[in-house]
C-alpha positions, 0 to 999 in steps of 0.5 A: 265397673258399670256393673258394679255401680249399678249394683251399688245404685241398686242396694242404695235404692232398696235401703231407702226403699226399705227406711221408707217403709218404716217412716211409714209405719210411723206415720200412719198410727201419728195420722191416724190417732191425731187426725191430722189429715192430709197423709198423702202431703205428708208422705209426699214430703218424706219421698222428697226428703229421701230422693234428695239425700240420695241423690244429690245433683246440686249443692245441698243448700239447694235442697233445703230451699226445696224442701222449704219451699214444699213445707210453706206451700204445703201450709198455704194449700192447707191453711189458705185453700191456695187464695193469695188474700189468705197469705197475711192471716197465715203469716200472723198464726205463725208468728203469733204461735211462736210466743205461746210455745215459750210461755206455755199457752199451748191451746193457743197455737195455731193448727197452722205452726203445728203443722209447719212444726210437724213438717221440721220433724220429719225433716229431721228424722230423714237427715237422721236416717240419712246419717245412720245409713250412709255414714253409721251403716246401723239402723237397729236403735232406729229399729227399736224405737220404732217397735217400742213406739208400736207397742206404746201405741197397741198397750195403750191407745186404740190402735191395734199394731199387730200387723205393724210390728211384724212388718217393721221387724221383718222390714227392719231386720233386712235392712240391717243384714243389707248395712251389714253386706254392706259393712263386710264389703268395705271392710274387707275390700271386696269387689261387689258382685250380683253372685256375692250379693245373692250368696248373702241375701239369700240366706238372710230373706230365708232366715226372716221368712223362716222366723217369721212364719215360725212367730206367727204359727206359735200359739199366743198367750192371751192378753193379762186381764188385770195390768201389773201395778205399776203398769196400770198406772203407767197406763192411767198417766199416759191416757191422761197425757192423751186426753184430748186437750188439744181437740177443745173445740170443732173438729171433724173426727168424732169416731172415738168419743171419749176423756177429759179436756181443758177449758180453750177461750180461743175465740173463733166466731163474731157473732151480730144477731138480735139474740143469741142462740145455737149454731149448727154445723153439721149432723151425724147418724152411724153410731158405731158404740166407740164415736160417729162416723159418716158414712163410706164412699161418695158425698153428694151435694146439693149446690145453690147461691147466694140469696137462694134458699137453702136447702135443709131438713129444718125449714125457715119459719116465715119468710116474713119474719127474717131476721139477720145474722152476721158472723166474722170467722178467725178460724180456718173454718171450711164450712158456714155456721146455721142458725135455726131457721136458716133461710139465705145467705145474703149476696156479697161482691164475691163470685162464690158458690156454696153446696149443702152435703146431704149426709151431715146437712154441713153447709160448705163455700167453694171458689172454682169448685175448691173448698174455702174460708169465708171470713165475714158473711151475712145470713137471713133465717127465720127461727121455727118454733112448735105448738105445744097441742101438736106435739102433744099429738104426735103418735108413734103409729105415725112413725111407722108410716115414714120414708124408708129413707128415716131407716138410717136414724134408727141405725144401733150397733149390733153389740149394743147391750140390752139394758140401754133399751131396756132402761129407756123403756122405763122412763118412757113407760107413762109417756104417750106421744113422740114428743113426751116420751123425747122429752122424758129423756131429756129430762132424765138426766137432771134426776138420776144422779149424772153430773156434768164433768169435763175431766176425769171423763173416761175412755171406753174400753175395747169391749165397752160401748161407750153410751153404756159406759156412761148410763151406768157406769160413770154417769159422769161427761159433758155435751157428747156423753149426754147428747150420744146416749139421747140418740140411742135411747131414742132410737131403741124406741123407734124414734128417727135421730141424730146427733148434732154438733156445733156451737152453742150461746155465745158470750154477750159483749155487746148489745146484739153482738156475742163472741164465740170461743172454743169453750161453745163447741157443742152437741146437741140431739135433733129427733123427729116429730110427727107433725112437726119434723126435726126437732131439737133437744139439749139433754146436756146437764147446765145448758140452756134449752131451746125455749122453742115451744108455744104453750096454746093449750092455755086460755090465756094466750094472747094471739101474738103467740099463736100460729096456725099450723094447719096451712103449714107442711107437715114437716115444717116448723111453726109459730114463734119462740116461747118456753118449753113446757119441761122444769129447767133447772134456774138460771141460778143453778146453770150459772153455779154449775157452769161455774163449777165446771169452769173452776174445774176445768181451770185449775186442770188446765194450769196443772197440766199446762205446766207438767209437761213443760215442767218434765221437759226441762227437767230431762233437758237439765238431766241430760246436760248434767250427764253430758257434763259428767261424761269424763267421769263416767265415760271412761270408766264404762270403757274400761269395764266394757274391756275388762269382760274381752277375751280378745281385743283388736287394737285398732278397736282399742286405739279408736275408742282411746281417741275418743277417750282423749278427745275429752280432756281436747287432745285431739290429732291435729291436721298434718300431724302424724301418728308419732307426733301426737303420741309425743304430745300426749306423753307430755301432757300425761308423763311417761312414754304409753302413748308412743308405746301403744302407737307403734304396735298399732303403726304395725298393726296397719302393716302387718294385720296378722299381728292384730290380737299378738301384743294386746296383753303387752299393751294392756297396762298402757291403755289403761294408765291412759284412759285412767289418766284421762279421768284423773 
């Protein structure tokens, strides 16, 4: 007996084991193709879910106050870095989210009751699973749907799940030979043993191995060039369903660039200045021709205080001529927004510390060496600005001389094609400094035909590089499309940069007082100078240019627009804000375009907004009008699965004709025999069909040789039953 329910123990611990296995082949591409992040969380709460429906030491509420508790502070370390001040915001996101799921207002859920929705989710599934184990003893419509999502996901994202199907199919297919042996051993009361265990097994892991190394030996057909029809728009309608509208603002993934998004009016930052302008965030340089990634392994910092410098590649101008910056921030935002200039954040009662990541320059506040969110913060920064006679100056000679340290802002992938280089050569041709030759980049844009756009904006294919894509095919995007393809055409001149991203001018709602919404999330090119250092660009079609630059070739210039940059370092910027000398498009025009865009994005973002709520209700009505129906067609359907029977078990028949009268509410009553039930059934339809099929199944339970004797007696009867349940 010991034996045996160790053995049974055994085969239960391995069928969790092995549904496990498949929940993560699930996970993984979900995780990775949303960024959600936190996987190790995540795949903690699955464990959890399974251990305590396979082992159940206390009453089941129990569980669910388990699992609850594990959900809300999973939230709590997630959403409010474990701070008890953070509780009442992270309470107000969820109740707050709960209306904009019923009117629509999807982009103003909370990441917060996204999670907490993503947490039910996968309860549920497991309860699922749960139930098809232990209770169906069948995994396959499981099985399939996995392999049906793993293959949607390989058609038609970026996500390669070759090696997945192969796993989730061998995993899957043992599993369901385990439920099987499993079947076969209630059924037919056999005693479990390790030798019958094995004789079973055995046969079953040889046939996958078998078929699986016969699978992967076979050649394979190359991949259709060209979709079939309606695939390729199955295709279109899909990628469009994925563009990443949900992403519409900052976000920290930036490894595929790439389709259109809706418009957000979120607001995320209060901003009090004596102007508005751009605020930084963090900077990139691995272009990888799909996105950009940081680079693997450790991050180090460098740390520092409050009301201590901080420590940047772009210098305050002066200490001088400070100015201050207060930011109040309604996001979860781990990280601290930086003017131009940034010089220190001021001293609050607080005892936090801050760190600079040296790789991307983003600036994080920590509380006992954990990161967190500040809320409100004070800074004071000093705007630099350039002469426009050293830029003039500035000699790519110059650059040759640089620290191998500015080799990695000149990284190009290897699969780069040629015709990007070969393209910035020509705008640069006439150019002789560093400075004209970024400017003439920057300034190609607005003269070549490119549109600004935030739909209709494609992903690149798995062979395309996504800056070529948009210099000569679309010539169409928004902020990363231009800002991506200035970095790489500065860098095919030998010109250090990198790709910046942040938020850009925010709405004026006030004197000195701007909101920030997720509409400003923003990217923007910094290269570097010689003479001068990091510089800043906005190639972005109808955005704003940093006006940064003093123009002191010109006679006329008053003293109070000049600075002498001869006692400055040389990579620190100078002197004080003034316009810069390249043609802008008016005031006029940016406002048109932006209007444009914004009608544009508008009017995506009502469609949308609409289709698939629309969908839903549309399956929901479908699938309740079915359910309503399945009187009709229910029984109908079984009497044309049995028409194709050559041999009929009456138990079977017996139990699918109780389902059949369960729908017409006749239904064995508790205490109420086989015989009573088939007398009350007769009464309701006539005749005696019902007494007459129970006694042979009466027999049948006593005498199991007689299982397929009396089926052609019985025939009639059975279906002037489920006849009669149609009527």
């Amino acid at each position: 007996m010991n034996q045996s329910k160790a053995l049974q123990w055994t085969s239960v611990t391995i069928l969790y084991v092995l549904m496990f296995l498949l929940m993560y082949e699930w996970l993984v591409p979900i995780v990775d193709l949303t960024g959600t992040g936190h996987f190790g969380l995540i795949l903690f709460f699955v464990i959890l879910c399974l251990v305590t429906n396979f082992i159940t030491f206390w009453p089941s509420f129990c569980n669910a106050i388990l699992k609850a508790a594990v959900v809300f502070y999973s939230l709590f370390y997630i959403y409010g870095n474990l701070d008890a001040a953070a509780i009442p915001n992270l309470v107000s996101e969820l109740v707050m989210s709960v209306p904009a799921i019923f009117t629509g207002d999807f982009a103003n859920i909370a990441d917060s009751f996204k999670m907490l929705i993503f947490f039910a989710l996968i309860w549920m599934t497991v309860y699922l699973v749960h139930h098809w184990l232990t209770i169906k003893h069948t995994i396959f419509l499981f099985l399939f749907l996995t392999v049906f999502f793993l293959a949607a996901l390989d058609t038609f994202t970026e996500y390669n799940a070759n090696g997945a199907i192969v796993r989730v199919l061998c995993i899957g297919l043992f599993l369901a030979g385990m439920l099987f042996i499993e079947k076969v051993f209630i059924q037919h009361h056999m005693y479990p043993t390790l030798l019958r265990y094995l004789k079973l097994i055995l046969p079953l892991l040889l046939m996958i191995g078998v078929s699986a190394a016969f699978a992967y030996a076979m050649p394979k057909k190359e991949p259709l060039v060209d979709l079939p029809k309606p695939i390729e728009k199955l295709d279109e309608l899909i990628k469009s369903w994925m563009t990443p509208t949900g992403k519409v603002g900052y976000v920290e993934d930036d490894s595929k660039l790439g389709g259109s998004f809706e418009e957000d009016h979120t607001k995320v930052f209060q901003v009090e200045a004596n102007k508005n302008q751009y605020l930084r965030v963090d900077t990139k340089y691995i272009y990888t021709g799909k996105g950009w990634e940081r680079k693997a392994g450790d991050v180090y910092v460098t740390s520092f205080d409050y009301d201590k410098q901080v420590p940047l590649s772009i210098k305050p101008h002066s200490k001088k001529n400070t100015s201050q910056m207060s930011v109040q921030s309604f996001k979860q935002y781990q990280f601290v927004v930086q003017p131009y200039g940034l010089y220190t954040i001021d001293k609050t009662d607080s005892n936090n510390r801050f760190y600079v990541e040296l790789d991307t320059e983003k600036i994080r506040p920590t509380k006992n060496e954990q990161k967190i969110t500040l809320k409100k913060y004070t800074m004071s920064y000093s705007s630099p600005t350039y002469k426009k006679s050293v830029l003039d100056h500035s000699k790519m000679t110059d650059l040759e001389k640089l620290d191998s340290a500015y080799d990695k802002y000149l990284q190009l992938p290897d699969a780069l094609p040629q015709r990007v280089g070969k393209l910035t050569d020509k705008i640069v041709e006439d150019e002789k400094s560093v400075y004209d030759k970024a400017n003439a980049i920057e300034s190609y844009f607005r003269v070549n035909g490119y549109s600004y756009s935030r739909k209709n904006v494609p992903y690149p294919s798995k062979e395309q590089d996504y800056v070529d894509q948009f210099l000569f095919d679309t010539k169409v995007g928004y902020c990363d499309n231009f800002s991506t393809a200035m970095v790489i055409m500065l860098r095919t001149q030998g010109i250090p940069a990198r790709w910046v991203k942040g938020f850009s001018n925010g709405d004026e709602v006030s004197k000195n007082k701007f909101t920030v919404t997720n509409n400003n999330a923003h990217s923007w090119v910094e290269a570097y100078i010689p003479g001068v250092g990091w510089m800043q660009f906005e190639p972005t079609i109808g955005f704003n240019d940093f006006n940064q630059i003093i123009d002191d070739t010109k006679k006329d210039n008053s003293p109070s627009n000049q600075t002498d940059t001869s006692t400055a370092p040389k990579d620190e910027p100078v002197a004080e804000q003034q316009p810069k000398k390249e043609q802008q498009p008016n005031v006029k025009e940016k406002k048109e375009q932006q209007n444009q865009a914004n009608e544009a994005g508008s009017n995506t973002s009502s469609s949308n907004k609409w289709l698939l709520p629309v969908i839903c209700i549309a399956l929901v009505l479908l699938a309740y009008i079915v359910w309503r129906s399945r009187r009709k067609w229910l029984p109908r359907l079984m009497l044309l699965r049995y028409r194709s029977k050559k041999s009929v078990s009456i138990e079977q028949a017996y139990n699918d004709l109780l389902r059949m009268l369960a729908l017409v509410n006749l239904k064995k009553r508790q205490g109420e025999t086989l015989q009573q039930f088939a007398k009350r059934v007769d009464g309701q339809f006539g005749e005696q069909h019902m007494q007459r099929f129970t006694e042979q199944y009466e027999r049948h339970v006593y005498d199991p040789d007689t299982n397929f004797v009396a089926w052609d007696e019985l025939k009639e009867s059975w279906q002037y039953l489920i006849n009669s349940v149609i009527g």
